[in-house]
C-alpha positions in Angstrom: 191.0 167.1 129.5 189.7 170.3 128.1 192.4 172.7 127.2 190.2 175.9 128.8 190.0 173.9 132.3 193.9 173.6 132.5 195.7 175.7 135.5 198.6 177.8 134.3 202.0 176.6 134.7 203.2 176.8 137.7 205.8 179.8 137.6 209.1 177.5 137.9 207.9 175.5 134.8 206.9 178.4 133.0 210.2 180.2 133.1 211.5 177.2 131.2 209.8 178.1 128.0 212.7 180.6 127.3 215.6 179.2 129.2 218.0 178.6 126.4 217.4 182.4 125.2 218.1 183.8 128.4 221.4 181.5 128.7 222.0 182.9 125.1 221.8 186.2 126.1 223.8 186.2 129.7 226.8 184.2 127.7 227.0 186.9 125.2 226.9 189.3 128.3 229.9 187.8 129.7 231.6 187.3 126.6 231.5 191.2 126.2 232.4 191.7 129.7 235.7 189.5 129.3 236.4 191.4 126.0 235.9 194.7 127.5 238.3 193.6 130.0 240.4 192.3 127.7 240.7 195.1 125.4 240.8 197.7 128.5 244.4 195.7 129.2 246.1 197.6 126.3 246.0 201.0 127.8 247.3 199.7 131.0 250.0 198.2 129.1 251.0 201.2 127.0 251.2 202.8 130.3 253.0 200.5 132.6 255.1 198.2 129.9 256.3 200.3 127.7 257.3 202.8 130.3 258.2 201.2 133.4 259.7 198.2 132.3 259.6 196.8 136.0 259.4 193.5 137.0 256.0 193.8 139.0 254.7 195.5 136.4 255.3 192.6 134.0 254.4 189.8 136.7 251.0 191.7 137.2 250.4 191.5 133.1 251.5 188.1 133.2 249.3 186.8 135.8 246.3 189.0 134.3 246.4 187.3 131.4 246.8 184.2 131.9 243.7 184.5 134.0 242.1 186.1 131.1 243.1 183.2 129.1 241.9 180.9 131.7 238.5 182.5 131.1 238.7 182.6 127.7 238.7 179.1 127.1 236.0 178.4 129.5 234.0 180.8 127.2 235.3 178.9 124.1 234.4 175.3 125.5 230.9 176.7 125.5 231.1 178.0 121.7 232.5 174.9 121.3 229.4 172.7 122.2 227.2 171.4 119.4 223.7 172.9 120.3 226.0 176.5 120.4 224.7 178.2 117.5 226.1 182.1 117.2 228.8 181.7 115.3 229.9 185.6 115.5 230.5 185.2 119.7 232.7 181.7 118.8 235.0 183.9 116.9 235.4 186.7 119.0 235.9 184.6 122.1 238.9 182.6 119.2 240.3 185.8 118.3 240.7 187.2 121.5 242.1 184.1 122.8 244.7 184.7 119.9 245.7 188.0 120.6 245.8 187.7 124.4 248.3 184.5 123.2 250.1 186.7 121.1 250.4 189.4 124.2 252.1 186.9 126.1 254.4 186.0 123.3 255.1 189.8 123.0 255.9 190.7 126.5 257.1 187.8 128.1 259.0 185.6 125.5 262.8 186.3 124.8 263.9 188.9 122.5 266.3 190.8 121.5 266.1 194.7 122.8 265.8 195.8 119.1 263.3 193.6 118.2 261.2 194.3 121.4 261.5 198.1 120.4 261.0 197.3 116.8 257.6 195.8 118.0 256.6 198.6 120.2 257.0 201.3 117.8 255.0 199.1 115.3 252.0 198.6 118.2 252.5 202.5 120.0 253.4 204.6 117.0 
């Protein structure tokens, strides 16, 4: 068949063509929209943890970000995936992963009150 008498795509195939950049580019979307988030969480707990000390306060930031975290590997598993190429979103989505990790640690794991305040100068000051 001659090329010149061929219809056009219809427009669901068509859209096709560029699928995998589009996915590219909404992923990295929401990767910065759950970093964003994440990094918006800091403030909140300068202002409610370090302040407050209440137990809501701390169940709140607890459940926050474990959800965070829950997304967070759900991102990863994707960066993860063989045909995943950018490299540079993989390691943000690791290294916020880490530090959300280490906020848990830091707020909700056992310590000493002078090492808790020793922290929070170090973080706050």
């Amino acid at each position: 068949m001659n090329a010149a008498t061929l219809e056009p795509l219809p427009i669901e195939v068509g859209q096709l063509g560029n699928f995998d950049s589009r996915m590219t580019r909404n992923f990295r979307m929401a990767v910065d929209d759950w970093d964003e988030v994440c990094s918006a969480l800091g403030e909140w707990e300068a202002a409610h943890l370090t302040s407050e000390r209440s137990s809501a306060a701390f169940a709140q930031h607890s459940a926050w970000v474990t959800q965070l975290m829950g997304w967070g590997r759900f991102l990863e598993d994707v960066t993860k995936h063989p045909g995943f190429t950018d490299r540079a979103a993989s390691e943000r989505v690791s290294s916020r992963l880490r530090h959300l990790q280490d906020k848990l640690d830091l707020w909700h794991r056992d310590m000493s009150r002078e090492e808790e305040d020793r922290i929070l100068r170090a973080a706050f000051a």
